[in-house]
C-alpha positions as CSV (number, residue, x, y, z in Angstrom):
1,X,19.1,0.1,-53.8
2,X,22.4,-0.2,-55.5
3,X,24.8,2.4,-53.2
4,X,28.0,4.9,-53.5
5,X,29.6,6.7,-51.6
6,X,31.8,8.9,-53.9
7,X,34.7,11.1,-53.4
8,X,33.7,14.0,-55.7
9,X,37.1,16.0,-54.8
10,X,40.0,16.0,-52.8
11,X,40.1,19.1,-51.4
12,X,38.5,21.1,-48.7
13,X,37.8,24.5,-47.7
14,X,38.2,23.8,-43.7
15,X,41.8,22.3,-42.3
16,X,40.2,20.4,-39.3
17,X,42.9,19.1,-36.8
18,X,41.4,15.4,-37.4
19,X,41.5,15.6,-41.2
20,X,44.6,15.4,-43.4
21,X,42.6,16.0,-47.0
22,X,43.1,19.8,-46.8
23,X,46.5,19.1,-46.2
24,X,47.0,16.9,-49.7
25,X,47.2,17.9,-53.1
26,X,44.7,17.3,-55.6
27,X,46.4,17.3,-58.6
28,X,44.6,13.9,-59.6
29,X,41.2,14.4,-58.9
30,X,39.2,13.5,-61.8
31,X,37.6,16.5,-62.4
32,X,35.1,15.6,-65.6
33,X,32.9,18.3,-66.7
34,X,28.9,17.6,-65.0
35,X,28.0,16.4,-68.7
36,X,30.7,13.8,-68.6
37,X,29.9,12.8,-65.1
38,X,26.0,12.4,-66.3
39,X,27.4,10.2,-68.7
40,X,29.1,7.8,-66.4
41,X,26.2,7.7,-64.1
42,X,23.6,7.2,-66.9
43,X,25.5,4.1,-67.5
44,X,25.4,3.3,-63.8
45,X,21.5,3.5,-64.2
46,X,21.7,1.0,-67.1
47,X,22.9,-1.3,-65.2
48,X,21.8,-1.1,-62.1
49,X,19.0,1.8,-62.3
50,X,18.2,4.7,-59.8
51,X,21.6,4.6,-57.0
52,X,21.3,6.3,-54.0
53,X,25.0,8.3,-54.5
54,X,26.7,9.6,-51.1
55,X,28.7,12.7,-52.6
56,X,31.7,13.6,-50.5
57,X,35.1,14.8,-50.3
58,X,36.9,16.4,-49.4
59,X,34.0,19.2,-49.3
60,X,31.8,18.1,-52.0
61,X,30.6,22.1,-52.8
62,X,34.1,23.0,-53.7
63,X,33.4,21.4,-56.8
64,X,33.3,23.3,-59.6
65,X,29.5,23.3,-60.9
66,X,28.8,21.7,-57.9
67,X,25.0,22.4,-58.3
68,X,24.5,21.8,-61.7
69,X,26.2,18.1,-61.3
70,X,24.0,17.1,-58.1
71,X,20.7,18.7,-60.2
72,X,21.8,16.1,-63.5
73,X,22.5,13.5,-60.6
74,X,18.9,13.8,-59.3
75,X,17.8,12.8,-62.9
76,X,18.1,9.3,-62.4
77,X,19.5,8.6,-58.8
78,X,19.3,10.1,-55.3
79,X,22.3,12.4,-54.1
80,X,23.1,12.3,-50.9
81,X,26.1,15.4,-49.9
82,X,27.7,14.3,-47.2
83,X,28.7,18.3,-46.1
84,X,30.2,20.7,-43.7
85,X,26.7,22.5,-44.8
86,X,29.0,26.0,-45.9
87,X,27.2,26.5,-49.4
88,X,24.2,28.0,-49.5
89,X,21.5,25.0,-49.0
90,X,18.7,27.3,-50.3
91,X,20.4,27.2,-54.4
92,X,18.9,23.1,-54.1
93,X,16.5,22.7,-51.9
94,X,14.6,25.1,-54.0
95,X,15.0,23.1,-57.0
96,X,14.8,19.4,-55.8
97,X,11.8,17.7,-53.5
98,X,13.1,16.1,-50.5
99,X,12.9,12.3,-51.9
100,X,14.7,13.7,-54.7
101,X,18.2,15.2,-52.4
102,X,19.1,13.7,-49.4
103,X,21.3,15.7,-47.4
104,X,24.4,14.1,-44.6
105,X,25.9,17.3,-42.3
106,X,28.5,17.2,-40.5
107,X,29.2,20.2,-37.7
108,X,32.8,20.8,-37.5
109,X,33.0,23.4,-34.6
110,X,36.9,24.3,-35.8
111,X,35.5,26.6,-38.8
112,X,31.5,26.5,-38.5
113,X,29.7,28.7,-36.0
114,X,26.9,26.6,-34.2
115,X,23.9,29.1,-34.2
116,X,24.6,29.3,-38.4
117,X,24.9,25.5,-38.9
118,X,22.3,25.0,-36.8
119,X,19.9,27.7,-38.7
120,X,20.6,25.8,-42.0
121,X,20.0,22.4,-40.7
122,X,17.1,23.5,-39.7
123,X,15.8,25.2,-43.0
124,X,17.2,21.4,-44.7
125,X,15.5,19.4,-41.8
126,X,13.4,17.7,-44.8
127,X,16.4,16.7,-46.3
128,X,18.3,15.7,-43.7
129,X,19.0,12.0,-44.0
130,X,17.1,10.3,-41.2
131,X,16.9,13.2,-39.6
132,X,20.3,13.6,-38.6
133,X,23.9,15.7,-38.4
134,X,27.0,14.6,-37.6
135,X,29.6,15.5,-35.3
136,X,33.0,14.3,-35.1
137,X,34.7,13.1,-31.5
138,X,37.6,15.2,-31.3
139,X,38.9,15.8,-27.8
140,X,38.6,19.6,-28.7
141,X,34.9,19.1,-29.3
142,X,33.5,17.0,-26.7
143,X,32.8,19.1,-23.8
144,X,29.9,20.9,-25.9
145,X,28.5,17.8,-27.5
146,X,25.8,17.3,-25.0
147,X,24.4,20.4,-24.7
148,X,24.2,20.7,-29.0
149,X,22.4,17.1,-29.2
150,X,20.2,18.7,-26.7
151,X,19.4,21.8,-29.5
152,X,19.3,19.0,-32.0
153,X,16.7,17.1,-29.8
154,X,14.8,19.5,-29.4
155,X,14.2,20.7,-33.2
156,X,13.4,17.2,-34.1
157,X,17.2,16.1,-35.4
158,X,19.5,13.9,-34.1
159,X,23.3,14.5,-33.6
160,X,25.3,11.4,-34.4
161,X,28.6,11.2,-32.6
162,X,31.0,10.2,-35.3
163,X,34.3,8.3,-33.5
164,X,38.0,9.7,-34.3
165,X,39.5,7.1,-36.0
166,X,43.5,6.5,-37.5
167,X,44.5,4.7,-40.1
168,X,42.5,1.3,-39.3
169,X,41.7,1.7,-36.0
170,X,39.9,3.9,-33.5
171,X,41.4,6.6,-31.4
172,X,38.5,7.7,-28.7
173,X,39.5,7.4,-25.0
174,X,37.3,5.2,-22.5
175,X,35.7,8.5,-21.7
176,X,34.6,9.6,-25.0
177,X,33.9,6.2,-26.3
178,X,31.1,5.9,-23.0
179,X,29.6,9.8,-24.2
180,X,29.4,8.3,-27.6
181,X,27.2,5.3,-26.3
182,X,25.0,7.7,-24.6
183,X,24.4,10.1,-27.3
184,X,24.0,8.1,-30.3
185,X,20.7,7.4,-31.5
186,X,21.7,4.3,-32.9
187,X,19.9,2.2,-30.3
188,X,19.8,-1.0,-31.9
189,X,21.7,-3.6,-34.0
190,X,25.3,-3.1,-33.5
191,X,26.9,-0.2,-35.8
192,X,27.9,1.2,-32.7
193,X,29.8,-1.7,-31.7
194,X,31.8,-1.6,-34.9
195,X,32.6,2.1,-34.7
196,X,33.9,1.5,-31.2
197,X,36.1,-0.8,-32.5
198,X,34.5,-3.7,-30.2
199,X,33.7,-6.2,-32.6
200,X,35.8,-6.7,-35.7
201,X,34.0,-7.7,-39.1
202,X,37.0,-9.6,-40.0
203,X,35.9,-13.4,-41.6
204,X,32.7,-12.2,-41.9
205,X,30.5,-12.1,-45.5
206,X,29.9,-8.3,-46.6
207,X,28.2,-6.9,-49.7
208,X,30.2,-4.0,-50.0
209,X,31.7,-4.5,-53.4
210,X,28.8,-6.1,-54.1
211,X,25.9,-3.9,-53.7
212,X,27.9,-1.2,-52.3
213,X,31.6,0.5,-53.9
214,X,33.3,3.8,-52.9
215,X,34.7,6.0,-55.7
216,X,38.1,7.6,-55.1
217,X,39.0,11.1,-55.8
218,X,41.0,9.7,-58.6
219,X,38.2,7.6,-60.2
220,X,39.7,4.0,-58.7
221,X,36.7,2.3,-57.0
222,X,37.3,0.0,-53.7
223,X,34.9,-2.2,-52.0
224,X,34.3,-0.2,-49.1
225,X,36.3,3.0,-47.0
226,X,38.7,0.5,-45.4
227,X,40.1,-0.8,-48.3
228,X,42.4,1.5,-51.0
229,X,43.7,-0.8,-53.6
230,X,41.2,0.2,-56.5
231,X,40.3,-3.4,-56.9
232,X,37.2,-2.8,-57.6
233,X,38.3,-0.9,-60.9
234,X,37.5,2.0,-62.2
235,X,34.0,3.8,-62.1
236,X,34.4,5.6,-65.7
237,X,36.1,2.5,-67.1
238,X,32.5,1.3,-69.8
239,X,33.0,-2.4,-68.3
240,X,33.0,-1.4,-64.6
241,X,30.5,-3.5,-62.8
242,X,30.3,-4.8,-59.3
243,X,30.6,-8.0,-57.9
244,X,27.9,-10.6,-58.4
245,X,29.3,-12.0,-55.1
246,X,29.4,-10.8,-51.5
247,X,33.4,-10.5,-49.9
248,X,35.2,-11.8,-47.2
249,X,35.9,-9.2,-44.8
250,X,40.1,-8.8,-44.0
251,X,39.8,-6.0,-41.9
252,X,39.6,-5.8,-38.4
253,X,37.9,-2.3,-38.1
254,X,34.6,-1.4,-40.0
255,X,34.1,2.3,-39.0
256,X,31.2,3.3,-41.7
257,X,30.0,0.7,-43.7
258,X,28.7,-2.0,-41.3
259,X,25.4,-2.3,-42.1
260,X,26.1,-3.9,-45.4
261,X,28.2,-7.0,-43.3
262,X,25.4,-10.1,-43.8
263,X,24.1,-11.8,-40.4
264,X,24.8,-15.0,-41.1
């Protein structure tokens, strides 16, 4: 399945210590109207039919018409809101079958109580994507990270430690890097390894760009999270299309997107 992952807004409602986007302005987000967005993605869906779309942000929910846009999304493609879960979950999951919304939250201890975000994960558990949250590695945040996967664990969801990462490289010490290792379900294969920052995907082929763009707040599309030159063009531009050919990776730090890298 053809896959996004889409910047819906530059703004936020929290001001994490590890994020800057609540600290920029976002004076050019391209903020269509839902029906305008429907149109782009219509002709998304023309050419490369039902997308699986990871919505983000910023916070995706400070959109305006944030629900009607991901109910005209489900139409044709498969939302996925990557969220600090602060809207009320029950205004779509009581509109849209779990195979129709998928849904990625992310805890963010900072602004979000634990016992509330953990309440509404559990009322979206069907959604959840694989049956996970996420939780970011700030040295603030680790010390209670064990006992909340064990919460998680034991409801039937896992909590994915997400590494703090700078601009193209990681920033966990030894110590958090080895908690990270022992509470991520990732198991096997090595995404892991690439969010440590302990194999580089530099020289390797990757389909991102190919089978896989990320959409800037702006509307610029780039091959993946690590690059920001809007190569890729421009996702309400009527000729946008992907590449017909996978990319040499130039980076040397693939924090997200690893699993489209090819195994040669």
């Amino acid at each position: 399945m053809t896959t996004f992952g889409w910047d819906l807004c530059h703004r936020c409602n929290y001001a994490c210590p590890y994020c800057g986007v609540w600290k920029d302005h976002p004076e050019r987000d391209l903020l269509l109207p839902p029906a305008e967005w429907e149109k782009v993605w219509d002709r998304i869906h023309a050419a490369y039919g039902g997308c699986r779309i990871f919505v983000s942000g910023g916070e995706p929910s400070v959109y305006p018409d944030f629900f009607e846009l991901i109910g005209l999304l489900a139409k044709k493609h498969v939302p996925d809101i990557c969220t600090n879960l602060s809207w009320d979950v029950e205004k779509l999951i009581s509109r849209l079958k779990p195979g129709e919304l998928r849904i990625s939250a992310t805890f963010h201890p900072s602004f979000a109580d634990f016992e509330e975000f953990f309440e509404k994960s559990l009322k979206a558990k069907d959604y959840l994507a694989d049956a996970q949250v996420y939780y970011v590695v700030h040295p603030d945040q680790v010390e209670a990270m064990p006992e909340r996967s064990r919460r998680f664990k034991a409801a039937g969801i896992k909590l994915v430690p997400t590494p703090l990462r700078g601009e193209g490289f990681m920033i966990n010490s030894e110590k958090e890097k080895k908690i990270i290792r022992e509470l991520t379900p990732y198991r096997e294969g090595d995404k892991v390894d690439y969010q440590l920052q302990d194999i580089s995907p530099r020289g390797k082929r990757c389909r991102a760009g190919q089978d896989y763009a990320v959409i800037r707040y702006d509307g610029k599309v780039d091959r993946c999270s690590q690059y920001k030159d809007g190569s890729a063009g421009r996702i309400n531009d009527p000729d946008f299309k992907l590449s017909a050919e996978p990319f040499r990776c130039e980076k040397d730090y693939c924090p997200i997107e690893s699993q489209w890298i090819i195994k040669d």
